[in-house]
N, C-alpha and C positions, 0 to 999 in steps of 0.2 A: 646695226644689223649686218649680219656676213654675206659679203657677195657673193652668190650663190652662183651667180656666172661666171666669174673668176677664178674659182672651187672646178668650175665644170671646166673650164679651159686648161686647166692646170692635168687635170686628169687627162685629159685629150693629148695632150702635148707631154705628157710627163714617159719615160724612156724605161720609167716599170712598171709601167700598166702595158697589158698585154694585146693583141690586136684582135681579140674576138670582143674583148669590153669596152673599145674603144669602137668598134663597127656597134656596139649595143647604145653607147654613146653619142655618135652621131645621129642613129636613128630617129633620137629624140629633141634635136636639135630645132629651133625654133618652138619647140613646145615650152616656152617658160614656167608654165604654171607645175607640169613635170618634171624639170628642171630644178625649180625651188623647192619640189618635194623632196628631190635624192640629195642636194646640195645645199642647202640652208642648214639644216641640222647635220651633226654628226649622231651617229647611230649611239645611245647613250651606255654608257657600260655602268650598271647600276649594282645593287648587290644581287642582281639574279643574272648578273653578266650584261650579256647582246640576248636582242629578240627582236626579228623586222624580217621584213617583205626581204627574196632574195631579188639581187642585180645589182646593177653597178651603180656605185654610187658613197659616197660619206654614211648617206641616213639610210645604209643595207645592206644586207647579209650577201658578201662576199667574198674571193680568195684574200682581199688588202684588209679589209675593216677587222676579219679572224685575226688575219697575220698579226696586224698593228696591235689588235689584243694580247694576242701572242705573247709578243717581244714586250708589251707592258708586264705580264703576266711575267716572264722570265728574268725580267731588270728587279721584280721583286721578292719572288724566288733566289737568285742570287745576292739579292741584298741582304737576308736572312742569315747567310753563313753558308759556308760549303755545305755542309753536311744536307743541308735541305737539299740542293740540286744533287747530291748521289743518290738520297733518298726518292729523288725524280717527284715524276707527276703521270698516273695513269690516267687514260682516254679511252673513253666509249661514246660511240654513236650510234642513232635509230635510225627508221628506214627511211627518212624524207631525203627532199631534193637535194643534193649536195653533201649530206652528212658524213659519208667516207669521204671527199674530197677536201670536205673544212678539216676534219680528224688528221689526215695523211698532214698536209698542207700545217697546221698547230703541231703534230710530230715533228716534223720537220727544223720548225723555228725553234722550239724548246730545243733539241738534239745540239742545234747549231750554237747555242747557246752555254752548253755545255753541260744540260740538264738530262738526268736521265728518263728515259720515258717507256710506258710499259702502254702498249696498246692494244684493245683487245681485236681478235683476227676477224670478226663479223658482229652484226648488231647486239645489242644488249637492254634488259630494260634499265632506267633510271637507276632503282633502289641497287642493283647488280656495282654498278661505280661506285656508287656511295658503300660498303660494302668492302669491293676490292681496295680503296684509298687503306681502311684499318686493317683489313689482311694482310696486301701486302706492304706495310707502313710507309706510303707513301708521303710525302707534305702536301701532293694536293692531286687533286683530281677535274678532270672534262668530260663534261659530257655534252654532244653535238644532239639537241632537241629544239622542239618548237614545241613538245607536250601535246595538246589537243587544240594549236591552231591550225586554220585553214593550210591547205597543201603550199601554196606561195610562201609562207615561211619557214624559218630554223632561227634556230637560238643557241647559243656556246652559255652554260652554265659550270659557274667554278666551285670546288671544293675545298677545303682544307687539311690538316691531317686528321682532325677527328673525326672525319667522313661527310660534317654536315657543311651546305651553301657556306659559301663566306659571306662574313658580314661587314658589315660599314670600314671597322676598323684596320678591313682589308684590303675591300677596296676600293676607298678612296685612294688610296698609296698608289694602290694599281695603274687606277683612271688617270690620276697623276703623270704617270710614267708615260701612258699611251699619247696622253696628248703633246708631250715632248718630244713624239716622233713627228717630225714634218713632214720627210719624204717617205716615201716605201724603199728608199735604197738604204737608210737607216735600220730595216730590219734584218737578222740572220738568219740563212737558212743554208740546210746543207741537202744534198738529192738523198731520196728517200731510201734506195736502193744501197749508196753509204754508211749511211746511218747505221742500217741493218743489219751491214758486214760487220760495222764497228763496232756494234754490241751498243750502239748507245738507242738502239730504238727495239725495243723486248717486246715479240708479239704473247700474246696472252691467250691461252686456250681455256680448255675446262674444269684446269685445275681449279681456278676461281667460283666458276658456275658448282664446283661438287663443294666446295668446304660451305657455301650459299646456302646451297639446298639443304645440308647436315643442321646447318643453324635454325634456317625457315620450318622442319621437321620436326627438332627439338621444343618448338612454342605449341606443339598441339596437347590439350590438357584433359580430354576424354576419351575413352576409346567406346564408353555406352552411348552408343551412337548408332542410328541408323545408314548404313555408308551405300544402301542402295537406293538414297535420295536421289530424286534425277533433278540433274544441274545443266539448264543448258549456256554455253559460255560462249564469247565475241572476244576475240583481241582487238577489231577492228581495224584489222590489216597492219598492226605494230610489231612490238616485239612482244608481248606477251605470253603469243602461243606455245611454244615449246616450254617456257618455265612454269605455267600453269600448267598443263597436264603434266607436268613432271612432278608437280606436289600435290595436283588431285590422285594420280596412277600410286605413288609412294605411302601414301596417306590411308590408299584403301579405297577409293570412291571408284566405283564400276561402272557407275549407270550417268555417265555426261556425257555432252555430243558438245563439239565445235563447230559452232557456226561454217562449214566448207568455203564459201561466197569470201569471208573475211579471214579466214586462217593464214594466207601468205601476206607474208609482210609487203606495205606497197605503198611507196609515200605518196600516190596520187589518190588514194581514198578514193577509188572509184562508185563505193558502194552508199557510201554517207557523203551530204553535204556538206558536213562538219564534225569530225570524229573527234569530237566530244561525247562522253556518256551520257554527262549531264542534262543533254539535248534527249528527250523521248526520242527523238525521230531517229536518232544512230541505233536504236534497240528495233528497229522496224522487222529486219531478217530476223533476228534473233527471235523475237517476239513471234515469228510463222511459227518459227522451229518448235518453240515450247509447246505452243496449242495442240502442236501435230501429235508432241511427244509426251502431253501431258506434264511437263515440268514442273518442277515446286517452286525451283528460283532462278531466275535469270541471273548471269555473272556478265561485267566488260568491264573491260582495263583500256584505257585510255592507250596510243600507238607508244608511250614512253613507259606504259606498264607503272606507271608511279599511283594512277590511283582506280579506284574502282565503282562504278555504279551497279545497282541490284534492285530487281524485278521480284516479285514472291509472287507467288498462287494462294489466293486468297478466296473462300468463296465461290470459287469458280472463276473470278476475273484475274487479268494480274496487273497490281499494284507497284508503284515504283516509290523505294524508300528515297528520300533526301539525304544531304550529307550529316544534318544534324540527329536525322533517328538513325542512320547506322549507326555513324556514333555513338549514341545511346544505349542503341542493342549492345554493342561491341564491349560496352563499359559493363553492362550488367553481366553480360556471359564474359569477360575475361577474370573479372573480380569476384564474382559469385562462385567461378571453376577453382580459382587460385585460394580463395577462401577455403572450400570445401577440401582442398589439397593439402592444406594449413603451407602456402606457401604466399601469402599475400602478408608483406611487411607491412612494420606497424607504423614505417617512415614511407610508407608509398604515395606518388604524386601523379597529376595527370596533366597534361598542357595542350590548351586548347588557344584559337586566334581570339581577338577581342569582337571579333564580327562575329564568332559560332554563336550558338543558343546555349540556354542555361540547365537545360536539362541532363545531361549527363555531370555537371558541376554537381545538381542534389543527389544523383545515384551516386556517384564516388563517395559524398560525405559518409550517407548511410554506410561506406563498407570501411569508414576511418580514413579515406586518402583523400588528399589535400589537392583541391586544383589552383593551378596557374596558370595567367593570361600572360599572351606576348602580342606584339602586331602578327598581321595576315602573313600567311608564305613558313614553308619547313625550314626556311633558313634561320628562321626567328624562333618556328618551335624548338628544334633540336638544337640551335644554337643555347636556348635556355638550358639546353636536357644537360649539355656540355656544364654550362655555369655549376647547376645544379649536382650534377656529379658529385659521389662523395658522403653528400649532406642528406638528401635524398635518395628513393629505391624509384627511377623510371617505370610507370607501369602503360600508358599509354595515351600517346600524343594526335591531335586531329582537329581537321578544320571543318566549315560546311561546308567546303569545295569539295567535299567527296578524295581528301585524302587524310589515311589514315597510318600508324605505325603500333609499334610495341617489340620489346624485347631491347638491347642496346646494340646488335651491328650491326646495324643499320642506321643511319645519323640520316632519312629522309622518309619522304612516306612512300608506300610498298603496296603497290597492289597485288603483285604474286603471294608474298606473304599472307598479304588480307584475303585473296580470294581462297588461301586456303581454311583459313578460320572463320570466315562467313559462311561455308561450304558444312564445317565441322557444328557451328553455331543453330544452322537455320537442320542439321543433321540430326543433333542432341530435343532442339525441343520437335521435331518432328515424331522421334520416338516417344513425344510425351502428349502424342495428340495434338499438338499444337503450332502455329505457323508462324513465321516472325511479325506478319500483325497482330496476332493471339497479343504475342508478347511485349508491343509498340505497348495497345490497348490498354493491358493490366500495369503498365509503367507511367500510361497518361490516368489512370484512375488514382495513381500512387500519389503521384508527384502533382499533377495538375497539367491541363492541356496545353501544352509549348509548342504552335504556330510559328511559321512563317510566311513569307512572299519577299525569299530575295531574287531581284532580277537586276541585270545590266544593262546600260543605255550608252548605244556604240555611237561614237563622234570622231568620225576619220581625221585625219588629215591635220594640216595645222590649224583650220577654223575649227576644228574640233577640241584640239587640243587647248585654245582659247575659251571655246564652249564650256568645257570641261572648268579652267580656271575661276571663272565667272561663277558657274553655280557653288564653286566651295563659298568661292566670296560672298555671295549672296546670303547661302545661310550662314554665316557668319555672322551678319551686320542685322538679318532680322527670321530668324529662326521664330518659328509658332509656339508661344509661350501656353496653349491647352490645344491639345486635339480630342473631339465630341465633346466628353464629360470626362478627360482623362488631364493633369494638369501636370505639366514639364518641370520637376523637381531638380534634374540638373544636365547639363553637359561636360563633355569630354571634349577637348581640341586638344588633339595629339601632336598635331606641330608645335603648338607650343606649349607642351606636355602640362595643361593646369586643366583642373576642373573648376567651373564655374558652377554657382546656383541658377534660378528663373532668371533672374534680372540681370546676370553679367558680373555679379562679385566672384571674385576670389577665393577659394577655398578650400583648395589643396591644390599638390602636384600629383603628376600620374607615376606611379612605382619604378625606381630605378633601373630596375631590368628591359622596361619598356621605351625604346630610342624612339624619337620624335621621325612624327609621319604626317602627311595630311590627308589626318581621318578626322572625323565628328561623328559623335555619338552621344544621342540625348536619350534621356530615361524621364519615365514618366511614370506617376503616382501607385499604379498597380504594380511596378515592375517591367509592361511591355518596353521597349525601346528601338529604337532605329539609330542606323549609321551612314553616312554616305562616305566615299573614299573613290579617286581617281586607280583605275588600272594599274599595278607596276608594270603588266606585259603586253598588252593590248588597247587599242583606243576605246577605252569605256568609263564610264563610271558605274560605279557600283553600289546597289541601296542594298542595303538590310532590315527588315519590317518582322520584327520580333511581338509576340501577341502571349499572353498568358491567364488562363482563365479555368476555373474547376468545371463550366461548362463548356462542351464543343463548340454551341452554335455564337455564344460569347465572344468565345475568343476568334472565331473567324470575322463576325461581324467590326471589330476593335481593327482586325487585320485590312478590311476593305476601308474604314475612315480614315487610319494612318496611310495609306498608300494614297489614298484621295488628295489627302493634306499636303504629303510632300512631292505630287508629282506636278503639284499647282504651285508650288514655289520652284520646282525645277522649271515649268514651262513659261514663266514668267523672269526667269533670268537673262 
């Protein structure tokens, strides 16, 4: 085990650590159990980069842990070949704590490095970098987020040159590099104001944001549409705002209101406790506004604008869709539009995580396009779209987490994008009498009722992350061979990428495209199935409770026995 004191001393004492982190440092002195939180670990740099609490520390988001990313990041960048580092590496950040400071501070080291770097001159959302990387062809790309975690954190997530996350084959190399840094004097850097003069640090305006917006514009596929829909929309104090009404204002839609309370950007989320969409509670403002204003559908993009949650008027009440029936909607209205356009190929594919639901896999068949599964996270979707390239026509990529894509520049998921065609979606059948439950409704009488109940179970700290190990382990070694009257036909362990039957035999492996993870996912005689998998980004584990039944009250009931079953072998771990 690493001495975690010794870590702490080292920092205190070390002549490039600076004296405000070092007064942050002392403060917590004789707290050991504090101590072995920021110093036991180092902050893991996985394929979604850094993501942690900020402060000082090995296991935290700050000026040395970025840096030391940095300078891993630029040792393999120039191990590439010149031409990568001319080609550079553009950087965008959002509104949280630190994020221009981590951005400057990552310019910085790359420049000194000898890497060219294009930065953009204020916030942006996510899908915007991912974007700029294939515009301006860079080799890679940054962006300084934490997505929709609590305000204490940020996160540095890396790009490649096809716009999408890096994946394993990247950076492991990376992580590699970073840990061969042992001091902070090891790393390059040159003053930012330098740089500047030198040309080797290129601020970035709106030339980017306008070739974005020409693109995001280009995916709208009706114009018989009612565009005096009223949308009330929440950035949730991110970036979103400005690029959302720029494609609802461009698009035609006259009658939306932005939430006032939430419209400036402001990484302390003063107005939600957690600016996440996915959370009801972050739509609370949002939700006055609509009643006030009569709304049809609510809109919120998450502070990094990468994805988006939606509220409808139903009834009179308003209803809040999940990630798996936007998805859904989104499949039937993007393929049904493109269809009737005759611009829907006859090689088109859809890529979904192995954790979404099955129901937009049967609407895709019905319009001849082919889905594929990857692991959780857009680095793995669109890192496929890449594979697939060529062979395939990308039609549209999404998970349950409420992130979605479509179109190809964009190599991530896009909620300015989405909220414009959710916007044009819920617009189209509105003129047809109809609300996007109308249309959930007539695609569960279609296809058959596709439930869920996925939720996360947060385990801090390192007993957590012990906590956490235990329960994989546990269903492992005795997973529930029938839940009710339902009997367990097979599982999936994606660590060690084989499928098994009931009993533990052998009997295939999982698809080559799909890199080993530690997920499990068991299926069961009707179809229903569940999955559990540890967090890449936060301390949780994660269930997925999949239910499938031609009647409603069926499949909900299947949904409360399986939840029963596995949360009675979670609590006995």
């Amino acid at each position: 085990m690493r001495d975690y004191m010794a870590e702490y001393r080292k920092w205190l004492e070390s002549p490039y650590v600076d004296e405000k982190t070092k007064e942050e440092l002392r403060a917590i002195e004789g707290n050991e159990e504090e101590i072995k939180e920021r110093f036991l670990l180092d902050l893991e740099f996985g394929t979604a980069g850094l993501r942690g609490k900020i402060g000082a520390g090995t296991n935290r988001m700050n000026i040395y842990t970025v840096s030391q990313a940095t300078q891993g990041l630029a040792d393999y960048i120039n191990s590439c070949g010149e031409g990568y580092a001319k080609r550079g590496v553009v950087i965008a950040y959002d509104v949280r704590r630190m994020s221009k400071e981590f951005a400057r501070i990552t310019a910085q080291v790359l420049a000194a490095n000898g890497i060219q770097v294009y930065l953009f001159d204020d916030i942006r959302p996510t899908p915007v970098l991912s974007f700029a990387v294939r515009y301006l062809g860079t080799a890679s790309g940054i962006v300084i987020t934490a997505s929709h975690n609590p305000p204490e954190y940020n996160g540095y997530k890396v790009y490649w040159e096809k716009g999408s996350q890096i994946t394993d084959d990247i950076a492991k190399p990376i992580e590699e590099n970073i840990k061969k840094i042992t001091n902070f004097g090891m790393i390059k850097k040159i003053d930012f104001d330098e740089a500047i003069s030198k040309g080797l640090i290129k601020i970035v305006g709106s030339e980017v944001d306008n070739a974005y917006f020409e693109k995001v514009l280009s995916l709208a596929l009706c114009d018989d549409i009612d565009k005096n829909i009223s949308i009330v929309y929440t950035p949730l104090h991110g970036t979103g705002g400005r690029f959302v009404r720029h494609v609802l204002d461009k698009r035609g839609f006259t009658n939306y209101f932005i939430v006032p309370e939430q419209e400036n950007p402001d990484g302390e989320f003063p107005t939600v406790e957690y600016p996440n969409p996915e959370d009801l509670k972050a739509f609370n403002l949002a939700l006055e506004y609509a009643k006030k204003r009569d709304a049809d559908i609510i809109l919120a993009t998450d502070p990094d604008a990468d994805r988006n949650a939606v509220m409808v008027k139903h009834n009179g009440e308003y209803i809040a869709l999940n990630g798996n029936q936007t998805g859904a909607l989104l499949i039937e209205y993007l393929l049904s539009q493109r269809k009737k356009k005759g611009i829907l190929p006859k090689n088109g594919i859809i890529i979904k995580s192995i954790v979404t639901g099955d129901l937009g896999k049967l609407i895709a068949k019905t319009y001849g396009v082919e889905t594929f599964e990857t692991l959780t996270g857009f680095k793995n979707i669109c890192g496929l779209e890449n594979e697939l390239e060529g062979k395939y026509s990308f039609q549209f990529g999404y998970e349950e987490s409420i992130g979605y894509v479509t179109g190809d520049f964009v190599r991530d998921k896009d909620g300015v994008m989405m909220s414009m065609i959710i916007s044009e979606m819920a617009a189209y059948y509105k003129k047809q009498g109809k609300t996007l439950i109308d249309v959930l409704e007539l695609l569960y009488k279609t296809y058959g009722y596709y439930l869920e109940d996925n939720f996360s179970l947060v385990y801090e700290g390192l007993k957590g992350m012990e906590k956490i190990r235990r329960i994989m382990e546990v269903f492992r070694r005795r997973y529930p061979k029938e839940i009710g009257t339902l009997d367990l036909v097979k599982y999936i362990d994606y660590l060690e990428r084989k499928v098994y039957d009931a009993n533990g035999n052998f009997i295939g492996e999982v698809e080559k495209h799909i890199p080993a993870s530690n997920v499990l996912r068991f299926f069961l005689s009707d179809g229903s199935w569940y999955a559990i998998r540890p967090s890449g980004t936060e301390p949780k584990l994660k269930v997925y409770i999949y239910t499938v039944d031609k009647v409603k009250e069926e499949a909900k009931k299947k949904l409360s026995v399986m939840k029963d079953a596995v949360l009675k072998i979670i609590a006995e771990a």
